[in-house]
VODOPA-764780 format. One record per residue: residue number from 1; x, y, z of N, C-alpha, C, O in turn. Coordinates in Angstrom, 1 decimal. Layout:
<gudrens>
+-----+--------+--------+--------+--------+--------+--------+--------+--------+--------+--------+--------+--------+
!   n !    n_x !    n_y !    n_z !   ca_x !   ca_y !   ca_z !    c_x !    c_y !    c_z !    o_x !    o_y !    o_z !
+-----+--------+--------+--------+--------+--------+--------+--------+--------+--------+--------+--------+--------+
! NUM !      X !      Y !      Z !      X !      Y !      Z !      X !      Y !      Z !      X !      Y !      Z !
...
+-----+--------+--------+--------+--------+--------+--------+--------+--------+--------+--------+--------+--------+
</gudrens>
This chain:
<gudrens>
+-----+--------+--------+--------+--------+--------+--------+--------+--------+--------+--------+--------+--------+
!   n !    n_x !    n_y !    n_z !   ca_x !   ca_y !   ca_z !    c_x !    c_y !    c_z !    o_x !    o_y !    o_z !
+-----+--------+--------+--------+--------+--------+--------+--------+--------+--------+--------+--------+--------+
!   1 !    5.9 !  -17.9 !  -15.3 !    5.8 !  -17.0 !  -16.4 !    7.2 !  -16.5 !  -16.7 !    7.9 !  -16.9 !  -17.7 !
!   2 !    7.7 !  -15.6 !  -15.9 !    8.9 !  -15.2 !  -16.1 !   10.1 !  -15.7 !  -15.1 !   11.3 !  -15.6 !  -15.3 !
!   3 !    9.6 !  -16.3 !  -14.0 !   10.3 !  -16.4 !  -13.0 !    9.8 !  -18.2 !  -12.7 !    9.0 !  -19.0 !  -13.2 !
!   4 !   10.9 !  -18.1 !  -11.4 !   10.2 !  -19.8 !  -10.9 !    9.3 !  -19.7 !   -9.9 !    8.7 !  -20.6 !   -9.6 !
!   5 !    9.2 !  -18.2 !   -9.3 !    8.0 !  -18.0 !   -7.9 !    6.6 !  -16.6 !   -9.1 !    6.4 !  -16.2 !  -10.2 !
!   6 !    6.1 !  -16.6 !   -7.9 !    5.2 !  -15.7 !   -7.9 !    5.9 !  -14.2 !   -7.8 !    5.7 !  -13.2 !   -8.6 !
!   7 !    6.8 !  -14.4 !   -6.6 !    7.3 !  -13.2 !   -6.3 !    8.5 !  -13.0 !   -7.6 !    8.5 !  -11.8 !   -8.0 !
!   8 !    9.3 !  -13.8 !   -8.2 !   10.0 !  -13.3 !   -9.1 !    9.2 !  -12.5 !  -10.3 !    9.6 !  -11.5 !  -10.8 !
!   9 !    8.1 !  -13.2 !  -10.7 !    7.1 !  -12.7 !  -11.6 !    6.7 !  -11.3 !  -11.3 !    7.0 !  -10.4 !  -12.1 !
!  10 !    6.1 !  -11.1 !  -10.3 !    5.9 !   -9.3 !   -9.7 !    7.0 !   -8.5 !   -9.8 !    7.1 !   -7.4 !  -10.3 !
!  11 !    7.7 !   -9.4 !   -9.1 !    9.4 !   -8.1 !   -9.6 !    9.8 !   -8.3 !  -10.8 !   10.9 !   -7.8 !  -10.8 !
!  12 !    9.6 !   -8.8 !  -12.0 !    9.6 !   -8.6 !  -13.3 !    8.5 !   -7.5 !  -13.4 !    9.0 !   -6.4 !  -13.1 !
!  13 !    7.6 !   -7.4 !  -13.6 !    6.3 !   -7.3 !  -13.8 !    6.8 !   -5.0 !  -13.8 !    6.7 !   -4.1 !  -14.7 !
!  14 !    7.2 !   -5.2 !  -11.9 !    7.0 !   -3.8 !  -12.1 !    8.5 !   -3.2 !  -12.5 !    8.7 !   -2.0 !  -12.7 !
!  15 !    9.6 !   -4.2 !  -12.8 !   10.7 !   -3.6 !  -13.4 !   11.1 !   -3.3 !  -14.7 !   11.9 !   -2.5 !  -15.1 !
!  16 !   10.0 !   -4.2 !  -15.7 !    9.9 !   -4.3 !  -17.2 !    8.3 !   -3.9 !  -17.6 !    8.1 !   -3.5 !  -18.7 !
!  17 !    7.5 !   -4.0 !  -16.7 !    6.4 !   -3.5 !  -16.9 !    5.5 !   -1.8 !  -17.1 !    6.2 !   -0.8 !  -16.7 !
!  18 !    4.3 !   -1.6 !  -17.6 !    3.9 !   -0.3 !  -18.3 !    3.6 !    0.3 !  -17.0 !    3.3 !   -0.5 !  -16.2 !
!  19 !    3.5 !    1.6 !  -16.7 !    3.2 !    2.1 !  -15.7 !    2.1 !    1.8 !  -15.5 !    2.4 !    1.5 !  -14.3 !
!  20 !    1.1 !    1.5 !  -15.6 !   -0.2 !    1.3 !  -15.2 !   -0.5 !    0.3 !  -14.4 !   -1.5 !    0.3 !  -13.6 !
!  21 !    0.9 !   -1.4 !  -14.7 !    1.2 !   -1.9 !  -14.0 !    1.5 !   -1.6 !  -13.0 !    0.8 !   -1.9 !  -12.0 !
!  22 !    2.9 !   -0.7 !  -12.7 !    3.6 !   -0.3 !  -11.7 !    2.4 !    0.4 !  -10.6 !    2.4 !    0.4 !   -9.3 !
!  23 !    1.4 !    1.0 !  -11.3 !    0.3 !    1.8 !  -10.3 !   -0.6 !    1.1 !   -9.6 !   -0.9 !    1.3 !   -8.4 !
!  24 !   -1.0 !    0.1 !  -10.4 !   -1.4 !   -1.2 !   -9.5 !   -1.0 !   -2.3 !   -8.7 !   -1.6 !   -3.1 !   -8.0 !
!  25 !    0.8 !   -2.3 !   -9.2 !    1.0 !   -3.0 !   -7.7 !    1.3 !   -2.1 !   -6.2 !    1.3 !   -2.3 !   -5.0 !
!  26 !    1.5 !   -1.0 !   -7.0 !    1.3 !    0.3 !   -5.6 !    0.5 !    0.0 !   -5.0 !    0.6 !   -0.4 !   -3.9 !
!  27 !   -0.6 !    0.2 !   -5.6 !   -2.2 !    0.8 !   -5.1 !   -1.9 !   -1.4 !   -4.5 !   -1.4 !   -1.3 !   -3.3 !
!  28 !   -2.1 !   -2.1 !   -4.7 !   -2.6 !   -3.7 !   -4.0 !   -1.5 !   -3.7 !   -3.0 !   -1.9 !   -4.2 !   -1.9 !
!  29 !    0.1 !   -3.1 !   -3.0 !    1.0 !   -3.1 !   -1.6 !    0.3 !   -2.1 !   -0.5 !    0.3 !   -2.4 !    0.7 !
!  30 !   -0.4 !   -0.9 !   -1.0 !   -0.5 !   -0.4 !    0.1 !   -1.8 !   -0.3 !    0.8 !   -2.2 !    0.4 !    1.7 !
!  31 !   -2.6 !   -1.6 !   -0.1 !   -4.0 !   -1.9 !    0.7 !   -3.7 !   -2.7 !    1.6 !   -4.1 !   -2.7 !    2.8 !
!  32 !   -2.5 !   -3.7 !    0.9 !   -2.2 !   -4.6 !    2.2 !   -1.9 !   -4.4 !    3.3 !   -2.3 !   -5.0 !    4.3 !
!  33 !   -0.9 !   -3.0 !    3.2 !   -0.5 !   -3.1 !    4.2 !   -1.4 !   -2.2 !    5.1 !   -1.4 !   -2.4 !    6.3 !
!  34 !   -2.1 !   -1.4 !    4.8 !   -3.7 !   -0.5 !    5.7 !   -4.3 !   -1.8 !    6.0 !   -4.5 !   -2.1 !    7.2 !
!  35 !   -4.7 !   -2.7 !    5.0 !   -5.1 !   -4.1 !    5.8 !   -4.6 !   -5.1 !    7.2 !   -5.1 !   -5.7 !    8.1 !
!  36 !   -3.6 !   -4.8 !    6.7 !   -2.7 !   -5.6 !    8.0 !   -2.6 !   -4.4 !    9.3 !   -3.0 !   -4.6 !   10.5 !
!  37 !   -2.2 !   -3.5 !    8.9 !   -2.7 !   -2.7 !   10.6 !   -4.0 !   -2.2 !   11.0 !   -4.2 !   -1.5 !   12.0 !
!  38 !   -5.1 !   -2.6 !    9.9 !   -5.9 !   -2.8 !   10.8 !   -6.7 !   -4.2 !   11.4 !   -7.8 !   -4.2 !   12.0 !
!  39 !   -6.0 !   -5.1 !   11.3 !   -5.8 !   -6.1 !   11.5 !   -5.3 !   -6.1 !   12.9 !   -6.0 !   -6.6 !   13.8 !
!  40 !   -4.2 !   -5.7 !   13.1 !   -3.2 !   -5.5 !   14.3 !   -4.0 !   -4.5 !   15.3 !   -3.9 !   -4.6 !   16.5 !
!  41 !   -4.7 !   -3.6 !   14.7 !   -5.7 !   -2.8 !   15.3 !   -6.9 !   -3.9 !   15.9 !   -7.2 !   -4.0 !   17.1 !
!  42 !   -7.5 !   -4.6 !   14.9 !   -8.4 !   -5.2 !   16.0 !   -8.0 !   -6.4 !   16.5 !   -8.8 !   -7.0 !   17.1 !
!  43 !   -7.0 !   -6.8 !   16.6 !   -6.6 !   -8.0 !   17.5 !   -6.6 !   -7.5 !   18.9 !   -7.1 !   -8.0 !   19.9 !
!  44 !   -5.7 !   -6.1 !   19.0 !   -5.1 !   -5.2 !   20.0 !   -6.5 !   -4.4 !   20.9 !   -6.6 !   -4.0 !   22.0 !
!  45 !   -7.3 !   -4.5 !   19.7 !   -8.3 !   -4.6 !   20.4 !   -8.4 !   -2.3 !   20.5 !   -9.1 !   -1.6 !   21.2 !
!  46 !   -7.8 !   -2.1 !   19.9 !   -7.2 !   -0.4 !   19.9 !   -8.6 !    0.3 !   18.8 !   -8.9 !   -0.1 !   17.7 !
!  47 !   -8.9 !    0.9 !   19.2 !  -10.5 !    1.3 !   18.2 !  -10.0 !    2.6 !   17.5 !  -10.4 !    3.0 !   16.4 !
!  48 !   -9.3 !    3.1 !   18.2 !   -8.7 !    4.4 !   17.9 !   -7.6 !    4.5 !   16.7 !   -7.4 !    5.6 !   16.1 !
!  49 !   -7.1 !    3.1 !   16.6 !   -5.7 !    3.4 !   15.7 !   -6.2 !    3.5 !   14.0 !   -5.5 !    4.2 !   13.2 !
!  50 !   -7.0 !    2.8 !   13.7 !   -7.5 !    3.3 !   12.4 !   -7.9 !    4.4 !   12.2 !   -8.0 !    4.8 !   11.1 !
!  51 !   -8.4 !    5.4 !   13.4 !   -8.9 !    6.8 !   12.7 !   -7.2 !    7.6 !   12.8 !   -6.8 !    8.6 !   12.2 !
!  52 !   -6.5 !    7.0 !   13.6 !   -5.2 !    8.1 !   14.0 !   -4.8 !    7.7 !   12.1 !   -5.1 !    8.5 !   11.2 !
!  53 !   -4.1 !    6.4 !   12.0 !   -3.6 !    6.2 !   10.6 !   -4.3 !    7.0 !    9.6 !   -3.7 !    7.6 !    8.7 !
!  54 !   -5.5 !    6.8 !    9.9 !   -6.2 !    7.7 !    8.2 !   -5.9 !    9.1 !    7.8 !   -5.8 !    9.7 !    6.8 !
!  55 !   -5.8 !    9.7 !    9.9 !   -6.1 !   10.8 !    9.6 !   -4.7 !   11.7 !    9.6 !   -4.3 !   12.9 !    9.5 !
!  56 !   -4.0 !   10.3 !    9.7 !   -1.9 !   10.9 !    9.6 !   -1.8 !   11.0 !    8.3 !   -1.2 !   11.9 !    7.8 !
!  57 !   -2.6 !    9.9 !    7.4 !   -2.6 !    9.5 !    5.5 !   -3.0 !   10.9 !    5.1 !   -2.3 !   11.4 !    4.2 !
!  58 !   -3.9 !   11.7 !    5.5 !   -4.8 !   12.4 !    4.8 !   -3.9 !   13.9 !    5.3 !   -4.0 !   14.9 !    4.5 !
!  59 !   -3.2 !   13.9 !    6.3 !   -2.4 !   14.9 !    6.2 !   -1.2 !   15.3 !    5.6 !   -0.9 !   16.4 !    5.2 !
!  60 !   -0.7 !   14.1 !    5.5 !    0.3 !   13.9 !    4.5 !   -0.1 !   14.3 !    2.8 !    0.4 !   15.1 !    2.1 !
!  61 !   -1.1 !   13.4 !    2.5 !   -1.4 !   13.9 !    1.2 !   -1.5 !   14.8 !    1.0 !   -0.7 !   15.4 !    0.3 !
!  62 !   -2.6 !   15.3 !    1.7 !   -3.1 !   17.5 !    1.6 !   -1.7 !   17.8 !    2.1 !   -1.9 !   19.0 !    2.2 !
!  63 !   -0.5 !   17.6 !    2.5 !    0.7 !   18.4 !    2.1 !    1.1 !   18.2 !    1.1 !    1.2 !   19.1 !    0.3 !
!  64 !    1.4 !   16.8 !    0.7 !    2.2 !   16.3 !   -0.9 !    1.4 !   17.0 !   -1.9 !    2.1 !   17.4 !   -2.8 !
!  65 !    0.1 !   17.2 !   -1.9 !   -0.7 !   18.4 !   -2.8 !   -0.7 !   19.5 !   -3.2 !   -1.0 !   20.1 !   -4.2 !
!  66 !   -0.4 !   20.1 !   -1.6 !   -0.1 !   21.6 !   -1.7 !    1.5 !   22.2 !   -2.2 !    1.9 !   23.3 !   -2.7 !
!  67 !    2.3 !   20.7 !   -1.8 !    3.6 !   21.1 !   -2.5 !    3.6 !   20.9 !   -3.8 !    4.6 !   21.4 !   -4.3 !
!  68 !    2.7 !   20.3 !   -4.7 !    2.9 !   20.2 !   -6.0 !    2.5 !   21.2 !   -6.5 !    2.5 !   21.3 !   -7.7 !
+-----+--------+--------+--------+--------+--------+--------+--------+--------+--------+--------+--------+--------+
</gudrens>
């Protein structure tokens, strides 16, 4: 489309693209990557590491909230 890869296309996409764009490749990067460590969580065989991650995510937010 705009590029010769996939990936040149995306990095068009969120550098010329409408925010709504840009919100949705946020929101698909950062499923991936909660996907992938819990991924790395169950290979490792660690039961625990998905609730520590969520519950580091959710502290963070309820701060980034309360500072807004």
């Amino acid at each position: 489309m705009y590029g010769n890869t996939i990936w040149d296309d995306i990095k068009w996409q969120y550098k010329f693209g409408s925010d709504v764009i840009k919100l949705i490749l946020v929101n698909v990067g950062v499923f991936v990557v909660v996907q992938m460590l819990f991924l790395f969580s169950f290979l490792t065989q660690n039961s625990n590491f998905g609730d520590s991650i969520f519950s580091a995510f959710f502290v963070a937010c309820k701060s980034a909230c309360i500072a807004v």
